[in-house]
C-alpha positions in Angstrom: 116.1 84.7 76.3 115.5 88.3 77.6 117.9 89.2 80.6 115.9 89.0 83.8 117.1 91.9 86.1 116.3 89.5 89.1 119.6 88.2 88.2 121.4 91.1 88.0 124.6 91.8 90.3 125.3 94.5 92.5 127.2 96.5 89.9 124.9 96.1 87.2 121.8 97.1 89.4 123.7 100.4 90.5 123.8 101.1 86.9 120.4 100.8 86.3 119.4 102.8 89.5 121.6 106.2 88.2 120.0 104.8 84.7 116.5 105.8 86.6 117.8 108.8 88.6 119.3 110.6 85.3 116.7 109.6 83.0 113.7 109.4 84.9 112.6 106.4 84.2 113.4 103.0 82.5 111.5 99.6 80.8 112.3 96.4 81.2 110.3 93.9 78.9 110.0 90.2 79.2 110.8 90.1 83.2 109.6 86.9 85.0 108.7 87.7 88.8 106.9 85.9 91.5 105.6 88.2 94.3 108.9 87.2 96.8 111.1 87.9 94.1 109.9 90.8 92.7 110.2 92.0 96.6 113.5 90.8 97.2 114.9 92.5 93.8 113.5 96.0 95.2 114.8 95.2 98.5 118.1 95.3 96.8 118.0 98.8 96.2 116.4 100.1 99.2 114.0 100.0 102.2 110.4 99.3 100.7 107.0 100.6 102.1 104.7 98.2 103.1 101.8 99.8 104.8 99.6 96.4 105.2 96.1 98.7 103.9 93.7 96.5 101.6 95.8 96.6 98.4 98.8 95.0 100.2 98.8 91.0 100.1 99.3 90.0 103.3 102.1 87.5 102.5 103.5 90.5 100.9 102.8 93.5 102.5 105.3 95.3 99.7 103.7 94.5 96.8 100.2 97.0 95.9 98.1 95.7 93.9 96.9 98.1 90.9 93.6 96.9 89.8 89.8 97.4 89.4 89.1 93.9 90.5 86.7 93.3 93.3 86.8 90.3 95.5 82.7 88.4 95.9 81.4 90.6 98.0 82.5 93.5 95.9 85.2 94.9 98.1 88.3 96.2 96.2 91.3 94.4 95.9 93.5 97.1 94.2 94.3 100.7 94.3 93.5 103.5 91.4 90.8 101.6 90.6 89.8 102.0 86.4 89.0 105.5 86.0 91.5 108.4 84.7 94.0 109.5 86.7 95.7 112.6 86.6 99.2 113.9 86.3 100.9 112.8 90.0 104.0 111.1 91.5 104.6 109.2 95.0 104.4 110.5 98.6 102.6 113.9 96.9 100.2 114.5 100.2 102.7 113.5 102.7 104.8 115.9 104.6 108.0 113.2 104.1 108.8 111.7 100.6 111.5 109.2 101.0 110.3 106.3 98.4 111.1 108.0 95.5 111.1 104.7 92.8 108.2 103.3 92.1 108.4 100.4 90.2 105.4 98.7 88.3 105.4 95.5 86.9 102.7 93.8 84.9 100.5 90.6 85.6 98.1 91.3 83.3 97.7 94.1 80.4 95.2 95.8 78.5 96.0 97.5 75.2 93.4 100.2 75.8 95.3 101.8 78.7 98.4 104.1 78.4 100.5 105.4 81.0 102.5 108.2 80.4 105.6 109.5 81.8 106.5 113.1 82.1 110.4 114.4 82.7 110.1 117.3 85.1 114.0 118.2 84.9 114.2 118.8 81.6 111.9 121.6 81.4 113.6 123.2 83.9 117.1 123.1 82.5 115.2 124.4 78.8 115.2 127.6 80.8 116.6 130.5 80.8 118.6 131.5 83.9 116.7 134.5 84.9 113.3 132.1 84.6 114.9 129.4 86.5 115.8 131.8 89.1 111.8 133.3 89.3 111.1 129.4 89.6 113.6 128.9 92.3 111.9 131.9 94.4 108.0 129.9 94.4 107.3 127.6 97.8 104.1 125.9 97.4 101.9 123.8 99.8 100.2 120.4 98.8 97.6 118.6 100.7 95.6 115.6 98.6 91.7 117.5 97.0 89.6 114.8 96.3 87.9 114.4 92.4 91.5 116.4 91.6 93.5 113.7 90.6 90.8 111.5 90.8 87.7 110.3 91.9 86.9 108.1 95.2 83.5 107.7 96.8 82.8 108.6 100.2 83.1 105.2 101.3 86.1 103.9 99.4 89.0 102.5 102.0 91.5 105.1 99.5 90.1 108.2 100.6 90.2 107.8 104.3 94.0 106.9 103.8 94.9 109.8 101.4 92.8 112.2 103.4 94.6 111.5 106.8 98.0 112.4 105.3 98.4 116.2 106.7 100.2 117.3 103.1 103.8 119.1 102.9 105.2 123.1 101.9 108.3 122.3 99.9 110.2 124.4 97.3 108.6 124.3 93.5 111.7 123.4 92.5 113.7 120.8 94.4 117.4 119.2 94.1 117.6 115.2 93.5 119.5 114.3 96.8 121.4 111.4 94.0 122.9 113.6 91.5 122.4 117.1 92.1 120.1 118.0 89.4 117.4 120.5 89.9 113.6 119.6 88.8 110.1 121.1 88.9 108.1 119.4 91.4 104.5 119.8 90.1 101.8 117.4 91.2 99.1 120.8 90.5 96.6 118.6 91.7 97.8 118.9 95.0 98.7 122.4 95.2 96.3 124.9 97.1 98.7 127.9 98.1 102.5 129.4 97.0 104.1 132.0 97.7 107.2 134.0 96.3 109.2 134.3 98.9 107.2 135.1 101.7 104.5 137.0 99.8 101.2 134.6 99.1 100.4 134.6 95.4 97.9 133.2 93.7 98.7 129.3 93.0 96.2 128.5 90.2 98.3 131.0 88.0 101.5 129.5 88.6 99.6 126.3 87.5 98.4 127.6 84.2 101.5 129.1 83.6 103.8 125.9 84.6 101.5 123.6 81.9 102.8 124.5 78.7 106.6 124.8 80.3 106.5 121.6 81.5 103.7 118.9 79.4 105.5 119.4 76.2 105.2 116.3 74.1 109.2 116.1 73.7 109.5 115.6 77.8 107.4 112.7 77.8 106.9 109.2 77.3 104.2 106.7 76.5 103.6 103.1 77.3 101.0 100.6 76.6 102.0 97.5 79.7 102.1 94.0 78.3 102.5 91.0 80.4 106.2 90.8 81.9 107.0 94.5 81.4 108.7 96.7 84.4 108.6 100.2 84.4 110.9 101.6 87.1 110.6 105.9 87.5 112.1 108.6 89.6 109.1 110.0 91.7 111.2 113.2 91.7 112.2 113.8 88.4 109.0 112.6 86.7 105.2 112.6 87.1 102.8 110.3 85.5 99.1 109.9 84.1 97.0 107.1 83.2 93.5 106.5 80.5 90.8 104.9 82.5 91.1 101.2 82.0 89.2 99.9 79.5 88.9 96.5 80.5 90.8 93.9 83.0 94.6 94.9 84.2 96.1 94.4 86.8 99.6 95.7 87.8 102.4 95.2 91.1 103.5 98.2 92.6 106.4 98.4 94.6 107.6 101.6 96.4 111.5 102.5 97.3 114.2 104.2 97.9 117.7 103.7 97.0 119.1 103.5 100.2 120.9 100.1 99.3 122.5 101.2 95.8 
């Protein structure tokens, strides 16, 4: 029988959280959760969101349902809905970004969808020193652009949510506050404006020209979720991308940080 990480002790579960923080990401296959346990594992590691919006069951307001599912009156019940979503990461239109694990576990698959997983350290350390040093000098500001990443209606309960969220100016490259190691953070979807130092430049051409650095197919990974599979990722060190589902899915999403590991 597979190992379940439920029943993993506290040194084992440290191992697999600087596992996540060095590689960016790990998969777990075979796992057997309810929705307490699967809250009470993450709660192990670190202080969990639990916003209580629609996609949060109210018995377990730190579980989000991923999902196109509608309940009968044709209200949804899950976030991300079915259609494509574009490269991204956790907390990417919020001025603070503390929950940086994301963990998703699956209820129900469909062999039509792939998620993949891009490394966003790696490219940087693939460098040279004087490019890492231009890259060190960027500052950008993100705030969420609607049919960007994605595409919500006018009257869809996501869009008031990520609109409210006032957005962040951060460095382009940031330091994982676990192990030191630097990392491009690139959600381009968010980004409308950089600068170099203080001088504005224009953002959409450090976009085009951040692409081919960092989307190389040797940085990423690419997964296909079956029933009991858990991918856990490093919102810092990786961003991520989904196909539009083609089909039923559904998927638990819990938020973290490491705060107890």
């Amino acid at each position: 029988m597979t190992l379940q990480v439920y029943n993993y002790t506290d040194t084992e579960l440290k191992d697999l959280a600087t596992k996540i923080q060095t590689q960016g990401l790990t998969i777990l296959h075979e796992q057997q959760f309810t929705e307490s346990q699967i809250v009470e594992f993450f709660k192990r590691i670190g202080e969990c969101e639990a916003p209580g919006l629609f996609m949060n069951p109210k018995d377990h307001p730190e579980l989000f349902l991923v999902s196109d599912r509608k309940d009968e009156h044709g209200n949804k019940t899950g976030m991300f809905g079915g259609g494509e979503l574009g490269w991204h990461s956790n907390g990417n239109s919020r001025h603070l970004i503390d929950k940086i694990l994301i963990g998703l576990y699956c209820i129900k698959g469909n062999p039509n969808t792939t998620l993949s997983v891009c490394n966003t350290s790696d490219p940087f350390y693939d460098l040279s020193e004087e490019d890492q040093a231009y890259w060190k000098s960027i500052t950008i500001r993100l705030k969420f652009q609607n049919d960007t990443m994605y595409h919500l209606d006018d009257d869809d309960p996501e869009l008031e949510f990520m609109s409210k969220n006032k957005g962040s100016i951060r460095p382009l490259v940031g330091t994982h506050p676990h192990t030191g190691k630097d990392y491009f953070y690139f959600p381009y979807h968010f980004i409308i404006k950089a600068w170099q130092g203080k001088t504005p430049i224009d953002h959409n051409e450090i976009i085009e020209r951040l692409k081919p650095i960092i989307f190389k197919s040797r940085y990423q990974t690419h997964h296909v979720f079956a029933e009991g599979d858990l991918l856990m990722m490093d919102q810092f060190t990786t961003l991520h991308r989904r196909t539009p589902v083609m089909g039923d899915r559904l998927l638990w999403r819990v938020a973290s940080d490491y705060s107890k590991v």
